[in-house]
Each structure stands twice: as structure tokens, then as C-alpha cells.
DRENDO-1510 file (C-alpha; in Angstrom, 1 decimal, always signed):
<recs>
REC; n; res; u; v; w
REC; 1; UNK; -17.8; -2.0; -6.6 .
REC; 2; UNK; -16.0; +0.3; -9.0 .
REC; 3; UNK; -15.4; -0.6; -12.9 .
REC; 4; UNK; -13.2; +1.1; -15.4 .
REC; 5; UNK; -12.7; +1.3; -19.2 .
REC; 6; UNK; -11.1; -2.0; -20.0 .
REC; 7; UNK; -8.4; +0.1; -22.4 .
REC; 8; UNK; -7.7; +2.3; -19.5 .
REC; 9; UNK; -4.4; +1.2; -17.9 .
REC; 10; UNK; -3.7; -1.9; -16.7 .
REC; 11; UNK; -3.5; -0.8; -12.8 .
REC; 12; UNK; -2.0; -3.6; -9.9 .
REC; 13; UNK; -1.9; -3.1; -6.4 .
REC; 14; UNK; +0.4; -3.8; -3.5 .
REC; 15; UNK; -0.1; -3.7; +0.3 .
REC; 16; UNK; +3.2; -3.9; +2.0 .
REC; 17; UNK; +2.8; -5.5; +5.7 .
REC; 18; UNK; +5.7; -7.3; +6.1 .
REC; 19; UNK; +7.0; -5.0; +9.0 .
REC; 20; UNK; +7.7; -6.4; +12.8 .
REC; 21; UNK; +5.6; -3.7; +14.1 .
REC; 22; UNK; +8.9; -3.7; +16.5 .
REC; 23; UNK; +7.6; -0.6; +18.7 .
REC; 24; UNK; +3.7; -2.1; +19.0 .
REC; 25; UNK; +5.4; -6.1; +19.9 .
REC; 26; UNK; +3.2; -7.8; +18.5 .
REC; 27; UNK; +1.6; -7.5; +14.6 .
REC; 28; UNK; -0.6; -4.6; +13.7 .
REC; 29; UNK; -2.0; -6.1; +11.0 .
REC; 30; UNK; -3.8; -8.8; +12.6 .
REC; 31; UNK; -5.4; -5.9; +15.2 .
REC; 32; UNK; -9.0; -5.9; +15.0 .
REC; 33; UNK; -10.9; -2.3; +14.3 .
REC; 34; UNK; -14.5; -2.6; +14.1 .
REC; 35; UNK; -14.5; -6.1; +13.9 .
REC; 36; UNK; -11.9; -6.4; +11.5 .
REC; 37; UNK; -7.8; -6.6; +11.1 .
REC; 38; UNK; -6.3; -4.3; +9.9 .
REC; 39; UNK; -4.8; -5.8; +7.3 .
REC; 40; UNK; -8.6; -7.4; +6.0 .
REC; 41; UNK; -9.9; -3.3; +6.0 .
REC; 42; UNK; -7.3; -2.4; +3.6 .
REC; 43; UNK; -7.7; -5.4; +1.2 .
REC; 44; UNK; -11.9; -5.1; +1.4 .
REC; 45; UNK; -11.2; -1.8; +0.2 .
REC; 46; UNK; -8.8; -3.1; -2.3 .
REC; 47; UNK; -11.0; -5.4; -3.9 .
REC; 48; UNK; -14.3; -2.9; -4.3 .
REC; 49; UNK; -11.5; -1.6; -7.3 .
REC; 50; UNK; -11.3; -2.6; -10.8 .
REC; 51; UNK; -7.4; -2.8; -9.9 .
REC; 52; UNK; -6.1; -6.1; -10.0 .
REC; 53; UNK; -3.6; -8.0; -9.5 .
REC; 54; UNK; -3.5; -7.2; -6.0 .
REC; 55; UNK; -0.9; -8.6; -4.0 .
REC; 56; UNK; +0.3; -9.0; -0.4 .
REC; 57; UNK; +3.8; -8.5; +0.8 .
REC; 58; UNK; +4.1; -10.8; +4.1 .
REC; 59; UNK; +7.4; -11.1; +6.1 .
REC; 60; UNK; +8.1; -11.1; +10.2 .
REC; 61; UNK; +4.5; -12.8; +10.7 .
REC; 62; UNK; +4.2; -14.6; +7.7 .
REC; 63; UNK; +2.7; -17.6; +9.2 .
REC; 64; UNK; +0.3; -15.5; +11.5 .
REC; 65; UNK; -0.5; -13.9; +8.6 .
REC; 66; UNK; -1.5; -16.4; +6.0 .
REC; 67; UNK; -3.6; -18.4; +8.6 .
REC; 68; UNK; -6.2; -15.1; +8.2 .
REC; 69; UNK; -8.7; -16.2; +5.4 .
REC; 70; UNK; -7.8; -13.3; +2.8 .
REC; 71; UNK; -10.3; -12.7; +0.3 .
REC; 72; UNK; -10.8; -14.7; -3.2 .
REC; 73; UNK; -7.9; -13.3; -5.9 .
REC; 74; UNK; -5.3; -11.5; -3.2 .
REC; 75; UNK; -2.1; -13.0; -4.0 .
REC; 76; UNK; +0.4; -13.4; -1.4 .
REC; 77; UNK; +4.3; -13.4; -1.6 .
REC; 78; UNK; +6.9; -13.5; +1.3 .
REC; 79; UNK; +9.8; -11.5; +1.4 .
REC; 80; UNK; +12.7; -13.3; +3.3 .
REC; 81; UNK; +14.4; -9.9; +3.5 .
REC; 82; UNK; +12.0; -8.0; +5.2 .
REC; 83; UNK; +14.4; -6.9; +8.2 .
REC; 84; UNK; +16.7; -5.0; +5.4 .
REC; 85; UNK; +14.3; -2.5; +5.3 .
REC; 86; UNK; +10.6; -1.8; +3.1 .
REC; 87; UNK; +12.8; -1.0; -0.2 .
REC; 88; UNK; +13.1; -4.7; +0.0 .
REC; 89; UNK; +9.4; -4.9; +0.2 .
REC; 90; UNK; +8.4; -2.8; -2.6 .
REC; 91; UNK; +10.7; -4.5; -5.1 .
REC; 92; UNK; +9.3; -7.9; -4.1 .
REC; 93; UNK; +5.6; -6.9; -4.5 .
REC; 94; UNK; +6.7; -5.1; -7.5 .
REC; 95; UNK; +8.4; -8.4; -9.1 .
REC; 96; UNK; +5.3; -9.9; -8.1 .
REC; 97; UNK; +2.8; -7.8; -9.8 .
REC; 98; UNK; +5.1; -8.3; -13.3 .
REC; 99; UNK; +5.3; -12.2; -12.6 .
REC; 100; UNK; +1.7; -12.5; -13.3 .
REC; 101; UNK; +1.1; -9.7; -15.8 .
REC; 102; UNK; +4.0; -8.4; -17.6 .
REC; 103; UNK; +2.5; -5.2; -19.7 .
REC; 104; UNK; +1.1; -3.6; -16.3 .
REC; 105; UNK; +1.1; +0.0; -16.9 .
REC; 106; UNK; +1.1; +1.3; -13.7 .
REC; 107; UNK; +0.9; +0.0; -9.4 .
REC; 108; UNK; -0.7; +1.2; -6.7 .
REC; 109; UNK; +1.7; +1.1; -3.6 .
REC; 110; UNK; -0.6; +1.1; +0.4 .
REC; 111; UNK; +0.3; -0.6; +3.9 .
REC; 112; UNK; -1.4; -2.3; +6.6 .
REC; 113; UNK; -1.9; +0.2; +9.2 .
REC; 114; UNK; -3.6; +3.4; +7.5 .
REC; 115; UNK; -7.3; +2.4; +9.6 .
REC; 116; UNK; -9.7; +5.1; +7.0 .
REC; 117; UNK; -8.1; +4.1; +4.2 .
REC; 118; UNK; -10.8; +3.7; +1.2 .
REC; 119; UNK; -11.7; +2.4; -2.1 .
REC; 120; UNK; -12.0; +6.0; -3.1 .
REC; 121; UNK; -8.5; +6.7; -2.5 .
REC; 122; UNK; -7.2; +4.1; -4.5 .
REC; 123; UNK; -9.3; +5.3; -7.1 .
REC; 124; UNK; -8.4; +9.1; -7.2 .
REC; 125; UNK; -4.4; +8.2; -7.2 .
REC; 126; UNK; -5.9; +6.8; -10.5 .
REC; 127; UNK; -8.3; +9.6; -11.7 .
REC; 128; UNK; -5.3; +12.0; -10.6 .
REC; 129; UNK; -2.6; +10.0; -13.2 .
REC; 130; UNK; -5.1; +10.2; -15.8 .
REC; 131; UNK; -6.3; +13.8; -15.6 .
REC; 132; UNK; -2.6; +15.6; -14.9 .
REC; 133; UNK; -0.2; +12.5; -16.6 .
REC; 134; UNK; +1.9; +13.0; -14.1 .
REC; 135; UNK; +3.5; +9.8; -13.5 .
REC; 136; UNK; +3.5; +9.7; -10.2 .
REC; 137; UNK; +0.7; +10.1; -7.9 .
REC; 138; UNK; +0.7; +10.2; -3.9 .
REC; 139; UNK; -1.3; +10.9; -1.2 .
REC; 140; UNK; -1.4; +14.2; +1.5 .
REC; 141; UNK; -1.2; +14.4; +4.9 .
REC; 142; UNK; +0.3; +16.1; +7.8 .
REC; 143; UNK; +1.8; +18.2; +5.7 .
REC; 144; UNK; +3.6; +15.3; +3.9 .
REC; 145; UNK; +3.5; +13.0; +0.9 .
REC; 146; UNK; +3.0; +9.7; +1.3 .
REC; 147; UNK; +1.3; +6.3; +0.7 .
REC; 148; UNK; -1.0; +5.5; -1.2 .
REC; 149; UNK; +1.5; +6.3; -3.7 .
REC; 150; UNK; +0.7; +5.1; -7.7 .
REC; 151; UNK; +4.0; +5.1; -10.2 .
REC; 152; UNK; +4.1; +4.7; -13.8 .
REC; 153; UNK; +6.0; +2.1; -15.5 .
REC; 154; UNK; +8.8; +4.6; -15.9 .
REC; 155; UNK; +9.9; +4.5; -12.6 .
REC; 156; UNK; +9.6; +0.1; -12.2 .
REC; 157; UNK; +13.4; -0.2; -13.0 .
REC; 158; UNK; +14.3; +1.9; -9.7 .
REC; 159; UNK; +11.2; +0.9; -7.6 .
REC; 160; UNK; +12.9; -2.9; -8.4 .
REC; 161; UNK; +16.3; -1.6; -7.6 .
REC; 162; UNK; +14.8; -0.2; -4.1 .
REC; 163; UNK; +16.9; -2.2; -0.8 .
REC; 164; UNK; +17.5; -1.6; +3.0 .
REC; 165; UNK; +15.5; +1.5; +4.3 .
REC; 166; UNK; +15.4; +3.0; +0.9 .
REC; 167; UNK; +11.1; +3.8; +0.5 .
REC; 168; UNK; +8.8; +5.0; -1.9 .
REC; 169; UNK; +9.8; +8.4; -0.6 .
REC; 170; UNK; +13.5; +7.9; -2.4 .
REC; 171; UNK; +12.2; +7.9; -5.9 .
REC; 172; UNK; +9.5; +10.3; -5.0 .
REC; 173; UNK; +11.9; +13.2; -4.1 .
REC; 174; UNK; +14.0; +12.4; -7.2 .
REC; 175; UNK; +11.2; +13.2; -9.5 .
REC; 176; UNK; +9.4; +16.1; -7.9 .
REC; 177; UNK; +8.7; +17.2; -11.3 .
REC; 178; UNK; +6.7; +14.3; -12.3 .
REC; 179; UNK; +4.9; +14.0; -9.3 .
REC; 180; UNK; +0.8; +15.6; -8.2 .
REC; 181; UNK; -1.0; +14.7; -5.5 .
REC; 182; UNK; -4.6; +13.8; -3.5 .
REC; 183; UNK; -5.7; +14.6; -0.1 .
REC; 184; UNK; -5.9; +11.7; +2.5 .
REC; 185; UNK; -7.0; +13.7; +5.2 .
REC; 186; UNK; -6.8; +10.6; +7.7 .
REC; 187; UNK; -3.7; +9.0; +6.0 .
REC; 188; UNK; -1.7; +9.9; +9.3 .
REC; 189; UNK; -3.7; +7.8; +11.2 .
REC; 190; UNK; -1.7; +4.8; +11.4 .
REC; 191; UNK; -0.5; +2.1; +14.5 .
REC; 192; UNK; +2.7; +2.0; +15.5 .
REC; 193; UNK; +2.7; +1.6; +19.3 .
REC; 194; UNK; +0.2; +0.1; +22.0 .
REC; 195; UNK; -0.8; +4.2; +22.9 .
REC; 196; UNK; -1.9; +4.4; +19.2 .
REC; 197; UNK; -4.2; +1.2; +19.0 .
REC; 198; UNK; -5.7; +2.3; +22.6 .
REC; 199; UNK; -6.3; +5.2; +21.4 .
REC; 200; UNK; -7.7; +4.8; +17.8 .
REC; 201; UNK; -10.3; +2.0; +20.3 .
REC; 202; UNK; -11.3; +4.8; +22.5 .
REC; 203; UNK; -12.1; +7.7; +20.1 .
REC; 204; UNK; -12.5; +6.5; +16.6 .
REC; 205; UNK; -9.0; +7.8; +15.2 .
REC; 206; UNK; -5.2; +7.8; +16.2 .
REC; 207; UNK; -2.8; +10.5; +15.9 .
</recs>
């Protein structure tokens, strides 16, 4: 378990898993990985942070979903829009976030389906903010940037204006400028189709 300075900024989390996992046919997150969903790996590594609130963005499997026995304090929010797109997502779990604590400085935005995703990662988006105070933070990969992504408060107002297909990545490449970085060497492992998940079983990672 990780702690922080208590005057440090108030720092929420959301995981965004509202997707149909369209190409896969069936839901990602509930697919197991060493004895675990994928969804339940990236909150266990949620929780071993300091960061709280941290809240759940359901949609296509909602009910699927909430049946899973989530750990104590993960809130849980549905967005009814979810086939417009993850913009939709991100300004739900965003609202969220603010509806139980208004003065949070700054959020912490991850998915579902990034299988070697870690507690440390979520933590050096926020070492990262506080070292450069660049106001946003996001993760390396593949020769991309990507989620885990952290924003400031400056950039709420267009996060919550976020619809359709419109991502993270929208208000990323708007403010190059304010923006650093972390390496996630596995954050392109992710599941999107049957091929992936057989393969992440059979040798440890997915491509």
C-alpha cells in the first residue's frame, strides 16, 4: 500500500469499461488472467494507491458487471450513452469524481483491458505532475501516448464537454505544450479480439 502527504493534491481515479468489446463478442473485462478479471487487476492495483475516489464507468454489461464483488470503496456509475462513443465515458466518470468531492485537484483516467497495468504506474503519472507541473501527464507505448493519462483541473471543463468518439487523446493533442510523460512499457498490451486473449493465455503477454 502506498500513502501520500495529505496536503498533496487531492488525486481521483477512473477506470473506463463501459465498451461492448464488439470485436472480442463477449466482455473483456470479466476475462480471467491469472485467476482474475480483468477488470478486478486494474482496480486491486487501484486501491494499493492513496488515490481516492475511485470510480467505475460501467455501460454495455452493466449488469454482468456489477454482479462481480468489486472491492470495498470502488464506486460505480453507469453511462446510458456508452454506444456514443468513450468521450461519453470520461465525462461521466469525471462528473462522478466531482459529485463526491468537489475541490479534486486532479484524476487519473485507466481502462479495463491494459493486463500489467500497476500500482506504480498510477503513482508515477502522479510523481511526474508534481516534479515537471505539467498538467497533464500520460503514459508511453508503442511509440504512442496514451492511458493512464492524469489531467489537472484546468482541463475538467473540456474533459466534461468530451461526446461521441471524442477521447482523452482530443485534449491531449490540444495541449502538447502542457503535457510530459512516463514509460508503460506493456501498456500496448491490451484485449480486443479472441486471438489477443488466446494469446496473452499462452505466453504471458498480447501484442
Amino acid at each position: 500500500m502506498f500513502t501520500t502527504d495529505k496536503a498533496l493534491p487531492a488525486t481521483g481515479i477512473v477506470i473506463l469499461a463501459a465498451g461492448s468489446s464488439s470485436r472480442l463478442g463477449k466482455p473483456k473485462q470479466l476475462l480471467t488472467y491469472q485467476g482474475k478479471t480483468l477488470l478486478e487487476r486494474v482496480l486491486d492495483c487501484a486501491i494499493q494507491t492513496p488515490f481516492r475516489p475511485i470510480v467505475v464507468v460501467l455501460g454495455a454489461y452493466a449488469e454482468e458487471i456489477s454482479a462481480l464483488r468489486l472491492p470495498e470503496g470502488i464506486s460505480i456509475v453507469v453511462n446510458d450513452q456508452w454506444q456514443h462513443g468513450m468521450g461519453t465515458s470520461i465525462s461521466v466518470g469525471l462528473s462522478a469524481v466531482l459529485n463526491q468531492q468537489p475541490d479534486m485537484a486532479q484524476v487519473i483516467f485507466s481502462v479495463a483491458d491494459q493486463v500489467f497495468i500497476t500500482a506504480e504506474v498510477f503513482m508515477a503519472l502522479f510523481d511526474r505532475k508534481q516534479q515537471t507541473g505539467k498538467n497533464i501527464i500520460a503514459s508511453t507505448y508503442a511509440q504512442a501516448k496514451g492511458v493512464p493519462v492524469l489531467f489537472d483541473k484546468k482541463y475538467f471543463g473540456e474533459l466534461l464537454l468530451l461526446a461521441g468518439e471524442q477521447g482523452a487523446k482530443t485534449v491531449l493533442k490540444q495541449h502538447a505544450d502542457d503535457t510530459d510523460t512516463i514509460l508503460f512499457e506493456s501498456g500496448h498490451v491490451d484485449v480486443d479480439t479472441e486471438q489477443d486473449y488466446l494469446k496473452l493465455i499462452s505466453s504471458g503477454k498480447s501484442s
